[in-house]
NUZALUM-337899 format. One line per 2 residues: number of its first residue (from 1); their letters; for each residue x, y, z of N, C-alpha, C, O. Coordinates in Angstrom, 2 decimals. Layout:
BEGIN
NUM) A) X/Y/Z/X/Y/Z/X/Y/Z/X/Y/Z ~ ... .
***
This chain:
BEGIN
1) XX) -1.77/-23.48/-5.75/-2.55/-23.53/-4.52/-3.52/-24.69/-4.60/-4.32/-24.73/-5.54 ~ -3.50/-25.80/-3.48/-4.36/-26.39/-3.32/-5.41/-26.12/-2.72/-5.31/-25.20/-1.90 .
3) XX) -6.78/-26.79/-2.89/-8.39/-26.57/-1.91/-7.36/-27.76/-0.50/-8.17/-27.89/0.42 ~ -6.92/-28.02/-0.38/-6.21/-28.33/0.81/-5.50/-26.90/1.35/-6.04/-26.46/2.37 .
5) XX) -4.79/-26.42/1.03/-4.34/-25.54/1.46/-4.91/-23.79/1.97/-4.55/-22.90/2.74 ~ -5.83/-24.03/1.14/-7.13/-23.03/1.26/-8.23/-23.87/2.03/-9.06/-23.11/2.52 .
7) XX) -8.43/-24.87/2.22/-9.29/-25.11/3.84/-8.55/-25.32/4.91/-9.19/-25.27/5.96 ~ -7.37/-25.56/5.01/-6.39/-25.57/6.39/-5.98/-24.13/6.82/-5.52/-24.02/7.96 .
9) XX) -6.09/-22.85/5.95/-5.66/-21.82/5.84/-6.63/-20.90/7.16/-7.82/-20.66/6.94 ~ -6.09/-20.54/8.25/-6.74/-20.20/9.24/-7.76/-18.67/9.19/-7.52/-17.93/8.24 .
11) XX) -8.59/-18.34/9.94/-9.09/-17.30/9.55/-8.59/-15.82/10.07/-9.04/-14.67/9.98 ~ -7.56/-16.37/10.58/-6.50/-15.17/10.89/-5.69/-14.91/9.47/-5.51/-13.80/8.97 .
13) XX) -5.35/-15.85/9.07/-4.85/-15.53/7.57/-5.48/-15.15/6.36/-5.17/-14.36/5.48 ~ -6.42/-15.92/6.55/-7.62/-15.37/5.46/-8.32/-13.85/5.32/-8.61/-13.37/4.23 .
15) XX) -8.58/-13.02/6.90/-8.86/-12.11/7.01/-7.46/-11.01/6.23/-7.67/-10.03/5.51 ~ -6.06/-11.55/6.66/-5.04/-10.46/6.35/-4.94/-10.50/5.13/-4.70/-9.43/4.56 .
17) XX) -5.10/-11.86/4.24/-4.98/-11.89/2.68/-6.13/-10.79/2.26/-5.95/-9.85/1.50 ~ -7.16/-11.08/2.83/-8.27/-9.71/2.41/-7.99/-8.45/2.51/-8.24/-7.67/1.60 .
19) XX) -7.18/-7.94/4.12/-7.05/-6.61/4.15/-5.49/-6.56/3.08/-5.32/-5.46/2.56 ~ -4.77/-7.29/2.87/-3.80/-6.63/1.88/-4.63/-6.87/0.46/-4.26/-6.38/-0.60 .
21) XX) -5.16/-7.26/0.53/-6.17/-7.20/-0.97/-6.59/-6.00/-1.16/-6.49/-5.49/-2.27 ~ -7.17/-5.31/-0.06/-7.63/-4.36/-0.02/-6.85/-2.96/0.02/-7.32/-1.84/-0.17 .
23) XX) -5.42/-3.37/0.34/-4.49/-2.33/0.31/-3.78/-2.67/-0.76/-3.02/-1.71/-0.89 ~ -3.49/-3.57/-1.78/-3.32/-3.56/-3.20/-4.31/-2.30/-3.93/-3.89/-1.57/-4.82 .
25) XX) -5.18/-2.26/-3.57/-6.76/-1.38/-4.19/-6.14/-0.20/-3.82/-5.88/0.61/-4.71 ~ -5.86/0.05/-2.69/-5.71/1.24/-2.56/-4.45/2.03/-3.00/-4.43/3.26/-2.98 .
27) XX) -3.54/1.36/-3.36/-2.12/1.24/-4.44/-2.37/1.43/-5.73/-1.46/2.05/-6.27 ~ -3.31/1.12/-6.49/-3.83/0.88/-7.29/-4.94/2.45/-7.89/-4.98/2.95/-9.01 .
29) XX) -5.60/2.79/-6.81/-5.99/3.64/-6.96/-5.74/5.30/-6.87/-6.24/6.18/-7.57 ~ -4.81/5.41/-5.79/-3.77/6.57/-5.50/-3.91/7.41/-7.03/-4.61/8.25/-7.60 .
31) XX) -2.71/6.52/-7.26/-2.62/7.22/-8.48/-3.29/7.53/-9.63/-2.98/8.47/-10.37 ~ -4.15/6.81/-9.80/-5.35/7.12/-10.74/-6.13/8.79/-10.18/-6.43/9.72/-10.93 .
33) XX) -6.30/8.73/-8.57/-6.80/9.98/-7.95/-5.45/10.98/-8.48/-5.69/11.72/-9.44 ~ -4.51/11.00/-8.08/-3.53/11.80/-8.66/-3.64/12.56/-10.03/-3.53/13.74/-10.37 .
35) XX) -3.94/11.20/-10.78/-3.96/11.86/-11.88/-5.47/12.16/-12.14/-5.70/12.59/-13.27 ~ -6.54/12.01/-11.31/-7.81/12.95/-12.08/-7.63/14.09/-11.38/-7.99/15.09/-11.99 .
37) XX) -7.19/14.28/-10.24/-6.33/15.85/-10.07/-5.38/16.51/-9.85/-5.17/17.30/-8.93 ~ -4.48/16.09/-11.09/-3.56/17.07/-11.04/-3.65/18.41/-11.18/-2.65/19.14/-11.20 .
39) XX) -4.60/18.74/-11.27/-4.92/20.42/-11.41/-4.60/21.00/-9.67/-3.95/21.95/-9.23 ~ -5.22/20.17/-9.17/-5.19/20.32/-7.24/-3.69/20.17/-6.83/-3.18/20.60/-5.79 .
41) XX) -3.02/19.42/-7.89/-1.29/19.14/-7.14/-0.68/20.33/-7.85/0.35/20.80/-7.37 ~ -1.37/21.04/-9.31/-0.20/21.85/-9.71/-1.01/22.93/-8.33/-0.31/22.98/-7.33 .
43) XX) -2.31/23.72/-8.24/-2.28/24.68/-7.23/-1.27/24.20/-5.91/-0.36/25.00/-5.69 ~ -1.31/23.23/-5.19/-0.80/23.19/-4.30/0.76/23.08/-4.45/1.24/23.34/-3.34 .
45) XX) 1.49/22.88/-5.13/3.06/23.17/-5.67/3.30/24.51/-5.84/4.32/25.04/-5.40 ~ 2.18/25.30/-6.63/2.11/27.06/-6.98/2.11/26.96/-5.65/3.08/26.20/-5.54 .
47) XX) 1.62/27.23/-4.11/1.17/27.37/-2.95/2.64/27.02/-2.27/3.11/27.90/-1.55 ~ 3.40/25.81/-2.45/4.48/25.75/-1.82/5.60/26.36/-2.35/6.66/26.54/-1.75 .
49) XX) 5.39/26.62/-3.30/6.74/27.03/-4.72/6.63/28.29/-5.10/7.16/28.38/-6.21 ~ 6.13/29.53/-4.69/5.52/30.56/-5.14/6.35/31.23/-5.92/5.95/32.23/-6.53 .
51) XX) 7.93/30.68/-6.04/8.89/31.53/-7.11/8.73/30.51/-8.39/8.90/31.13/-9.44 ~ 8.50/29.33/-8.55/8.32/28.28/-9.58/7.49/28.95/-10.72/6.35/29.35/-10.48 .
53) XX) 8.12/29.09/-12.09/7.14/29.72/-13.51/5.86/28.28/-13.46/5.68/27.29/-12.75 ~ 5.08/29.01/-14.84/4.32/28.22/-14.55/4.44/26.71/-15.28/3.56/25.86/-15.42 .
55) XX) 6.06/26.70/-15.75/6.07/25.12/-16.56/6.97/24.64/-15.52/7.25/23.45/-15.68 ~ 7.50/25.16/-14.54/7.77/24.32/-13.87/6.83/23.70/-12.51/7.02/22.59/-12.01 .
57) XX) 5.86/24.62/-12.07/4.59/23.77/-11.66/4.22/22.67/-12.32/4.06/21.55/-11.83 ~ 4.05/23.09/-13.75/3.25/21.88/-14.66/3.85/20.83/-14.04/3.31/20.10/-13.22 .
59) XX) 5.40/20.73/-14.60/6.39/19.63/-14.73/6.68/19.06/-13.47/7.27/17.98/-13.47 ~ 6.27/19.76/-12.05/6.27/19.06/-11.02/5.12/18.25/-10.49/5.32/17.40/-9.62 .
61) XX) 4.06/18.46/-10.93/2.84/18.09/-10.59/2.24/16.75/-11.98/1.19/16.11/-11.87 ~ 3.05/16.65/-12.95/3.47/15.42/-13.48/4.52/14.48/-12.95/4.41/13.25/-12.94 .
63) XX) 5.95/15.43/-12.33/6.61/13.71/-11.94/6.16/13.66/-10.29/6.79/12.90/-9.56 ~ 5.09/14.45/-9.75/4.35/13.88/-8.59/3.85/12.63/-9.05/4.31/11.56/-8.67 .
65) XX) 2.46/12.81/-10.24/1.92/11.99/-10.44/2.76/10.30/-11.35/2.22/9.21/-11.21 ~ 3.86/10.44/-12.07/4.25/9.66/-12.61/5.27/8.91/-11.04/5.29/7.70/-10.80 .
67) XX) 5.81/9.66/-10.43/6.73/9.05/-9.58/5.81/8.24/-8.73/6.24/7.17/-8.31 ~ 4.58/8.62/-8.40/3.66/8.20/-7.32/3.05/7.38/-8.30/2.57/6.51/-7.58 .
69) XX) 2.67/6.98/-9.77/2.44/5.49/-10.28/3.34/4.52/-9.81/3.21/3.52/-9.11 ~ 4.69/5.29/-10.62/5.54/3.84/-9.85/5.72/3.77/-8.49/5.86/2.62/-8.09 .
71) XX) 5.76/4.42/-7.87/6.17/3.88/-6.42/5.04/2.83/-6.00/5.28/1.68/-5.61 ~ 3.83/3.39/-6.13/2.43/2.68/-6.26/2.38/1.25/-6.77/1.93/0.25/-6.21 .
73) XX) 2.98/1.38/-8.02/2.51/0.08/-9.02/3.34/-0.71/-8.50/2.93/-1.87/-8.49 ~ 4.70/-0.51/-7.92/6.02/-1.80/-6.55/4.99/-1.84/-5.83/4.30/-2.85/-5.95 .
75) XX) 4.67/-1.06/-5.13/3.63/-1.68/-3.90/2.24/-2.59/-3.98/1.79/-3.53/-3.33 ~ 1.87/-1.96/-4.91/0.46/-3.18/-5.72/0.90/-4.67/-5.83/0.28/-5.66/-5.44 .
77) XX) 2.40/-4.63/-6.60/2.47/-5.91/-7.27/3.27/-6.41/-5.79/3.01/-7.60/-5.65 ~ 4.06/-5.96/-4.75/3.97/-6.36/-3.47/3.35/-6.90/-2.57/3.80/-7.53/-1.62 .
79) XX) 1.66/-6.54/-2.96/0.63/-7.06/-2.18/-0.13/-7.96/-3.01/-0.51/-8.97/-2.41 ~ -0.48/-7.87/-4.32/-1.20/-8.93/-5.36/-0.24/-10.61/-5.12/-0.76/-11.72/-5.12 .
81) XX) 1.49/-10.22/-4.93/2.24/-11.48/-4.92/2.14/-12.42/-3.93/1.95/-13.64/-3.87 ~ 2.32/-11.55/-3.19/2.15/-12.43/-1.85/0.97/-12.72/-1.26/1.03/-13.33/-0.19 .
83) XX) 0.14/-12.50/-1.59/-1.20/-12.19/-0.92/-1.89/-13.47/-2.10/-3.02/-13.91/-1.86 ~ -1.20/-13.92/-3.16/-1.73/-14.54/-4.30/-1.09/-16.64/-3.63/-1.58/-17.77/-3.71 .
85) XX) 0.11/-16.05/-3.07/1.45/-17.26/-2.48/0.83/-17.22/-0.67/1.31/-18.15/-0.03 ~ 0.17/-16.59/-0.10/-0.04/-16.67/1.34/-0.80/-17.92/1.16/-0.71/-18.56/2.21 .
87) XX) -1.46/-18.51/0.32/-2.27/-20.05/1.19/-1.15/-21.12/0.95/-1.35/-22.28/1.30 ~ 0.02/-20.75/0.35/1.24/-22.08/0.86/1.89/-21.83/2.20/2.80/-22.63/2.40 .
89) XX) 1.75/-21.19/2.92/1.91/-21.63/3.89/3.53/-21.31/4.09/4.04/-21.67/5.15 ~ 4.38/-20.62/3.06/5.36/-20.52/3.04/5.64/-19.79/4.05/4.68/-19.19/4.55 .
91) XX) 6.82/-19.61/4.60/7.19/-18.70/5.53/7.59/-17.10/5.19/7.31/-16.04/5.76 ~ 8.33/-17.41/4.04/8.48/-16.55/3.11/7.57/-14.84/2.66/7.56/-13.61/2.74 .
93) XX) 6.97/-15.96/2.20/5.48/-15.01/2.15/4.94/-13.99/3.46/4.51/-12.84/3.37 ~ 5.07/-14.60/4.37/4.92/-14.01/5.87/5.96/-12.75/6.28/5.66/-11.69/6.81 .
95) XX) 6.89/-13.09/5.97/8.04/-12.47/6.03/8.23/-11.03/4.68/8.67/-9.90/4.89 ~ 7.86/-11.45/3.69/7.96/-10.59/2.78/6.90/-9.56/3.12/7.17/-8.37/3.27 .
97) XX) 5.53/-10.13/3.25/4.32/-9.34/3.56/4.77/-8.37/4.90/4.54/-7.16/5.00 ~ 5.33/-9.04/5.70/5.41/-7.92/6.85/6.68/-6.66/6.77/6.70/-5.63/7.45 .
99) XX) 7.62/-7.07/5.80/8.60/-6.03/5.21/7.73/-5.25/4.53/7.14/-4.35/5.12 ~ 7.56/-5.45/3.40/6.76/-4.29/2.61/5.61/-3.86/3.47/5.43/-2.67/3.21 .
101) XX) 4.89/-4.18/4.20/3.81/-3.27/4.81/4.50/-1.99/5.38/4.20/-0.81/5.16 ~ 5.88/-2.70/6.45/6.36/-1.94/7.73/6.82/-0.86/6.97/6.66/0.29/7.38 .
103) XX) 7.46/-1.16/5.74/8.28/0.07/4.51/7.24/0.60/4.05/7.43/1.78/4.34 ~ 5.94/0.52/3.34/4.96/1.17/3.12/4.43/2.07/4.61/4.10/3.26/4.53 .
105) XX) 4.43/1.66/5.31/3.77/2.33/6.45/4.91/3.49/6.75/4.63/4.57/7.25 ~ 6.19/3.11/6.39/7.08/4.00/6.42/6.71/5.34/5.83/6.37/6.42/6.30 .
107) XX) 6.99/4.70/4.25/7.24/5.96/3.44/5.96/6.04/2.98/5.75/6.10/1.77 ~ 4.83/6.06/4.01/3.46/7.18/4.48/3.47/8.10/4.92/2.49/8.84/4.93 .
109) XX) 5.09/8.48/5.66/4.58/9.78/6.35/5.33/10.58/5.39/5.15/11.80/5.36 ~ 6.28/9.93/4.49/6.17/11.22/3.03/5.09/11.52/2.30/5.22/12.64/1.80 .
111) XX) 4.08/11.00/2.02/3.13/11.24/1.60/2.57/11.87/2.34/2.15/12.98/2.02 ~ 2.39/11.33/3.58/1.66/12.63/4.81/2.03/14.21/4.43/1.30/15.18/4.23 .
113) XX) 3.70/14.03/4.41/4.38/15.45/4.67/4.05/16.22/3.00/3.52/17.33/3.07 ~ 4.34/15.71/1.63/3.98/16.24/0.65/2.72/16.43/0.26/2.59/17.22/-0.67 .
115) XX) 1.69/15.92/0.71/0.48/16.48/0.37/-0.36/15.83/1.24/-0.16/14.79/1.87 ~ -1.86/16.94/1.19/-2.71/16.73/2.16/-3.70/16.11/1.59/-4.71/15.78/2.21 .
117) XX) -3.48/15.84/0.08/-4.71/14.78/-0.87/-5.37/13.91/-0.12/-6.59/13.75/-0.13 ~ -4.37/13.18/0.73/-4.75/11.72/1.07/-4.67/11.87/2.75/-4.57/10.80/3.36 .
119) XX) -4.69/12.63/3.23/-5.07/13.18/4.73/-6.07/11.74/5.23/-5.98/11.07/6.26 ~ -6.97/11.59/4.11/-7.73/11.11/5.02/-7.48/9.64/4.60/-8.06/8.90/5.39 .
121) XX) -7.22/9.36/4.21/-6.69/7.75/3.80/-5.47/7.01/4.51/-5.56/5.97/5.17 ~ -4.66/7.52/4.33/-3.04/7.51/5.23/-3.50/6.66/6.63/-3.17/5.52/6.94 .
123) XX) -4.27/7.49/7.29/-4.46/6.44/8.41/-5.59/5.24/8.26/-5.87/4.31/9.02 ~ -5.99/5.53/7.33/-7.12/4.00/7.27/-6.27/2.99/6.85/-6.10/1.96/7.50 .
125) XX) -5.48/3.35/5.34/-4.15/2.16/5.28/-3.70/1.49/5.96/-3.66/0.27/6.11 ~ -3.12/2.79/6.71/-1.91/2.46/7.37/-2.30/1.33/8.93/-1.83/0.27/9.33 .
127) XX) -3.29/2.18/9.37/-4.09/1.03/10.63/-4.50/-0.80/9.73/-4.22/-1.86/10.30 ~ -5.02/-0.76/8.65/-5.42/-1.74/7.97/-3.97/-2.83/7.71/-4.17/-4.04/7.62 .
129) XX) -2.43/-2.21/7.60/-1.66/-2.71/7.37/-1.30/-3.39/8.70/-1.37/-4.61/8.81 ~ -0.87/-2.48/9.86/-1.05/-3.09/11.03/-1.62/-4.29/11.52/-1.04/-5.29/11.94 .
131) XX) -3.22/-3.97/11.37/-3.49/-4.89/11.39/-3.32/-6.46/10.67/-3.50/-7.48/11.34 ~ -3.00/-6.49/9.47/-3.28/-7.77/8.57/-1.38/-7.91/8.86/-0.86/-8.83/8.22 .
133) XX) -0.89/-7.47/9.30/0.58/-7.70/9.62/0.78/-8.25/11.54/1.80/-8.76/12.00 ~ -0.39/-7.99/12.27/-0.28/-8.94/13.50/-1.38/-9.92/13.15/-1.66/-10.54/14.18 .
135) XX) -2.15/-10.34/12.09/-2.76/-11.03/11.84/-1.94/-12.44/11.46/-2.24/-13.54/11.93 ~ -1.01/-12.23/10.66/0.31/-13.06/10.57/1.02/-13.61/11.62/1.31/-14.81/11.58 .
137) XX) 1.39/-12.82/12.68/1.93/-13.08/13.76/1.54/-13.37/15.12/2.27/-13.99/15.89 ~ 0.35/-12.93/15.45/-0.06/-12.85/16.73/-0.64/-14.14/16.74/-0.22/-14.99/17.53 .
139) XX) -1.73/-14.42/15.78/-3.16/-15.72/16.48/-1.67/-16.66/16.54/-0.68/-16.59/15.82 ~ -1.93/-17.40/17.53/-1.75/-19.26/17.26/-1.72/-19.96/15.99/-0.72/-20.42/15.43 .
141) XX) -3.13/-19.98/15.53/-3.29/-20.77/14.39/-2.11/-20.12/13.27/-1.24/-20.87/12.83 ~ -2.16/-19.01/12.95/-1.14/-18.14/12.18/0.26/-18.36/12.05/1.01/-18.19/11.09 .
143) XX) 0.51/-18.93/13.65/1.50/-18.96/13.56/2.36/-20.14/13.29/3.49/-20.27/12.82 ~ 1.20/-21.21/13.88/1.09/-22.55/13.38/1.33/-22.55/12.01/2.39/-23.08/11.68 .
145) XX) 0.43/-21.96/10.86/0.56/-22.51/9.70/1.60/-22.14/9.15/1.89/-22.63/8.06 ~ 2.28/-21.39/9.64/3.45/-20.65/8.67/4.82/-21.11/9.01/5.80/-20.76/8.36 .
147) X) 4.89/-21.94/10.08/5.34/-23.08/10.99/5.86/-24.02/10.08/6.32/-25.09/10.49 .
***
């Protein structure tokens, strides 16, 4: 990256590199919350599962939390990459960023539907992705640079 390319870089783009910065964080952090309560995912598995012993609660409320690192840790390094390559100006980058958001915003409403942990996050993301994904597309200048 050049300081050319980062002062031509419009502030429509600059703002979306921030909000996916900010939704890297929140990729990033999920699962860390996961795992400081898994005690809250095994009750709520006992709650959906009420015939499940109690090692198979355990064992579900670990590959919650291990499946939801990785799914997490693709999506982090999804937003750290591109979001690291957005001041070239590539087109690429534009294009990649707005796939993985639209697929993250997707497979949000599995997370919606399996647990109510993140009730309240889901839509702050998910609006935040929106946004920094017509931030790409909509301004002029945006669309110019990627041009």
């Amino acid at each position: 990256m050049t300081t050319v390319a980062r002062a031509s870089m419009p502030g429509a783009v600059r703002l979306s590199r921030a909000l996916l910065i900010a939704v890297a964080v929140s990729h990033l952090v999920i699962p860390l919350v996961m795992w400081a309560n898994e005690d809250a995912l095994r009750a709520q598995v006992a709650t959906t599962y009420p015939g499940f012993g109690q090692a198979e609660i355990v064992r579900s409320a670990e590959v919650a939390v291990e499946s939801g690192s990785v799914f997490h840790g693709i999506l982090l390094v999804l937003c750290v990459v591109p979001a690291w390559k957005l001041a070239s100006g590539w087109s690429w980058t534009r294009r990649l960023i707005t796939a993985t958001q639209v697929l993250s915003l997707v497979f949000s409403v599995f997370s919606w539907t399996s647990s109510p942990m993140f009730h309240a996050v889901i839509p702050v993301v998910a609006l935040t992705q929106v946004v920094l994904v017509a931030l790409l597309w909509a301004p002029r200048p945006a669309r110019d640079f990627f041009a």
